[in-house]
N, C-alpha and C positions, 0 to 999 in steps of 0.2 A: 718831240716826245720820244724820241727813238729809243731811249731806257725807260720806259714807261711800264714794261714787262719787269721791272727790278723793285722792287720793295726798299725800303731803307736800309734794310739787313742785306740787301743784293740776293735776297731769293727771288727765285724765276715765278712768274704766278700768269696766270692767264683771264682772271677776273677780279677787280677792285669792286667788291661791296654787291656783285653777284652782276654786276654789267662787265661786257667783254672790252678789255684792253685795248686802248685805240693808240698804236705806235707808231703812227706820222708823223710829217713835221715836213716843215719845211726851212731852208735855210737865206736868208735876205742879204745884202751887202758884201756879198761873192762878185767876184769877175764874171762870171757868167748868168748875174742875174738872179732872181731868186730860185732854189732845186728846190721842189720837194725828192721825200726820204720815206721809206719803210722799216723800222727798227734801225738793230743796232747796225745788221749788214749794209740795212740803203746806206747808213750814212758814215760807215768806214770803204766802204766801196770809193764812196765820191772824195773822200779824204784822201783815198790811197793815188786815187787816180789823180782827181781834176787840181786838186789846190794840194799835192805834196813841197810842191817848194813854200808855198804861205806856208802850210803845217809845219814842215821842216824849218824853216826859220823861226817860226812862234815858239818849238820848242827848244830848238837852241837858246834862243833868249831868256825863255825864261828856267832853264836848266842853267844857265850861268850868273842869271841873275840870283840863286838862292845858292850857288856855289861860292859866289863872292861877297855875298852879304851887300848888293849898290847895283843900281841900276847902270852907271854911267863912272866910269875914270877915264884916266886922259888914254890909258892905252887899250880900248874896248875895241877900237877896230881889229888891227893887229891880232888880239884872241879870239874874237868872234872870229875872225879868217881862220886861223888857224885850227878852233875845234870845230868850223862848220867843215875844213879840208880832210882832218882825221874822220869826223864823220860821217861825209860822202862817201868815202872809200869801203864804208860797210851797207850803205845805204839806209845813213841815218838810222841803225836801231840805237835802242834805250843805249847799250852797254857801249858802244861807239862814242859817244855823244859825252857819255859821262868818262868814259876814259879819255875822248879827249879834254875834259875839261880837265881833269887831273896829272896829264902832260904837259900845260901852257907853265907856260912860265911866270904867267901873274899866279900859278897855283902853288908852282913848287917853289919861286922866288919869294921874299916875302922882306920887305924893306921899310922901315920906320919912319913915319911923315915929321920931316919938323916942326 
């Protein structure tokens, strides 16, 4: 429940219905077992830290999966290499990530299936 401080509008609030916000959580099916977390910071902390290469990879994939419209073509390896190496070299932020997607050459290529 680490957004559990956020309302559906993403306003901050500190009491639902006049009892105090309870923002734990814990996280199950991790390499390391199950974590607990405290808000938003417990649980971007452990993201940044323990599992950025799972996070990094979950979101390359699914950053190129909505950029290409398919899960799966014959040359996904080759572009996942290539925009996960553009963005490593910034360490993975948003704009790396999507720039490299917009580099590959399944982006700028664009070739008619018979």
């Amino acid at each position: 429940f680490g957004f559990e401080h956020y309302d559906g509008f993403g306003r901050y609030r500190e009491l639902e219905q006049g009892q105090p916000i309870d923002d734990t959580g814990t996280l199950s099916g991790v390499s390391q077992g199950d974590v607990a977390f405290t808000g938003i910071d417990g649980l971007s902390q452990y993201l940044a830290s323990s599992e950025s290469k799972a996070l990094n990879e979950c979101a390359l994939r699914y950053f190129t999966y909505y950029a290409f419209g398919r899960a799966s073509w014959p040359e996904d390896h080759c572009t996942y290499q290539a925009v996960g190496d553009h963005a490593a070299q910034s360490g993975f932020s948003l704009g790396a990530i999507l720039e490299g997607i917009v580099m590959a050459p399944r982006f700028t290529t664009r070739t008619v299936d018979p």
